[in-house]
C-alpha positions in Angstrom: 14.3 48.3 37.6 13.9 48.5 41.6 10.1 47.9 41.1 10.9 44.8 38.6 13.0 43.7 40.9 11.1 43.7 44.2 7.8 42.3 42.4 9.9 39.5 40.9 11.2 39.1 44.4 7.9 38.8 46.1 6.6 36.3 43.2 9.9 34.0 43.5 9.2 34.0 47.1 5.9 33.0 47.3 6.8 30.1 44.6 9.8 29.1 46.6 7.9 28.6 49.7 4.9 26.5 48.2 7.9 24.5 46.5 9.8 24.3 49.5 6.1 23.0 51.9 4.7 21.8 49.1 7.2 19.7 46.5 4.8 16.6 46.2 2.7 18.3 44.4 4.9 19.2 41.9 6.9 16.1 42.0 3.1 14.3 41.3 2.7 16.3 37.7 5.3 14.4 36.6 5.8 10.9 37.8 3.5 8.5 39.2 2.7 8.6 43.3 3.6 5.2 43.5 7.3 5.6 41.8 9.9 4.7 44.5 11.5 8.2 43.5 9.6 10.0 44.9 11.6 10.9 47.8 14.9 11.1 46.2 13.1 13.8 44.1 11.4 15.9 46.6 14.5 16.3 48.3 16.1 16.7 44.9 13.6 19.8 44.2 14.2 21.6 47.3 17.6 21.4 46.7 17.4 22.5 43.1 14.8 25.4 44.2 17.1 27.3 47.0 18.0 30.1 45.4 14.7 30.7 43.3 13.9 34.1 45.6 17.0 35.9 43.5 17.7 34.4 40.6 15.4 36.9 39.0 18.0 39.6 39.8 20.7 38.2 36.7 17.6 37.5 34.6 16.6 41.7 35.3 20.8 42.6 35.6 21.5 40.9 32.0 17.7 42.7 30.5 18.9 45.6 31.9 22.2 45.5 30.0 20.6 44.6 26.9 17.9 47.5 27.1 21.0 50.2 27.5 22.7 48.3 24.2 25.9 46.8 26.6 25.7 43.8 25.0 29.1 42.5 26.0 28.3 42.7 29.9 24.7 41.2 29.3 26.6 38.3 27.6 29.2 37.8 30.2 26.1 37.8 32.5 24.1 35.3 30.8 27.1 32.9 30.0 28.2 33.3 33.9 25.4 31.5 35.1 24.8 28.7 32.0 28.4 28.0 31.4 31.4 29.8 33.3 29.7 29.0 37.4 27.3 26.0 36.0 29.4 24.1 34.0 32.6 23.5 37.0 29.9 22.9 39.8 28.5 20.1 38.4 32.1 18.6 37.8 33.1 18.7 41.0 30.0 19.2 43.2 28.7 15.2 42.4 32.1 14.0 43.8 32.0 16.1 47.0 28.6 15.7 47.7 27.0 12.8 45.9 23.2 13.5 44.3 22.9 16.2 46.0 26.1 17.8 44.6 24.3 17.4 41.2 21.0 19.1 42.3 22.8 22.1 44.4 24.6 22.8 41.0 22.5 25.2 39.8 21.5 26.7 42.8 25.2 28.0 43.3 25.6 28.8 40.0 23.1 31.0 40.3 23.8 32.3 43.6 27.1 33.0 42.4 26.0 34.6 39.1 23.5 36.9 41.5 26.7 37.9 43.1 28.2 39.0 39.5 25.7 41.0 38.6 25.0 43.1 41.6 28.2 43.7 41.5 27.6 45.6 38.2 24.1 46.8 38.9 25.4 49.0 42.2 27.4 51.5 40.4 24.5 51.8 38.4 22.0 51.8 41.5 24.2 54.7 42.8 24.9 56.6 39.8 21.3 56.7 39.1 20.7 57.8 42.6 23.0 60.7 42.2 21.2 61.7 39.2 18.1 61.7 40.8 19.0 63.4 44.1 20.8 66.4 41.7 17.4 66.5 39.7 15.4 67.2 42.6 17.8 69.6 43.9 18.0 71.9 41.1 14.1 71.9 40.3 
């Protein structure tokens, strides 16, 4: 799980910095160079973007839960982040913070839900890490 983790880190990373120097190049895959949008979108993407480089720990938190047959806890984790965080911020972000409330939506959604989960991974980080230390102990 800590190797997943790290190498989705480093991955995420890399993306969100081309994203983050780079979002015209996206932006130009899907509308025209000439659109008058183009600003309001590349500001739009680097919004939306921010918290790519940890997202990938609830994707790996709710597999993880899944692969170990906790179901219930890999649902809550999944829902947090679509529905339960998602959901309320873009209610009220848009009317605190205009456009950009809509686009930093997700982004806190997900850093909240990345919150949530670590929360349940660390018990499991440190139980496992108990385990491991007593293994190599006793052999």
């Amino acid at each position: 799980m800590a190797i997943a983790m790290g190498a989705a880190a480093v991955f995420s990373t890399v993306l969100f910095v081309i994203i983050q120097v780079f979002p015209e190049i996206f932006i130009q895959l899907l509308i025209s160079t000439e659109s008058s949008t183009i600003p309001v979108s590349v500001n739009g993407l680097r919004l939306y973007m921010k918290m790519i480089p940890v997202v990938a720990i609830n994707l790996l938190g709710t597999a993880y839960y899944q692969s170990v047959a906790n179901g219930k806890v890999a649902l809550f984790l999944s829902i947090a982040r679509q529905v339960i965080f998602l959901i309320p911020a873009i209610l009220f972000l848009p009317n605190l913070l205009g456009l950009n409330g809509v686009w930093l939506s997700t982004p806190l959604s997900d850093g909240l839900s990345v919150v949530i989960t670590m929360l349940f991974l660390i018990p499991v980080f440190t139980k496992n890490k108990v385990v491991n230390e007593l293994e190599l102990e006793t052999n």
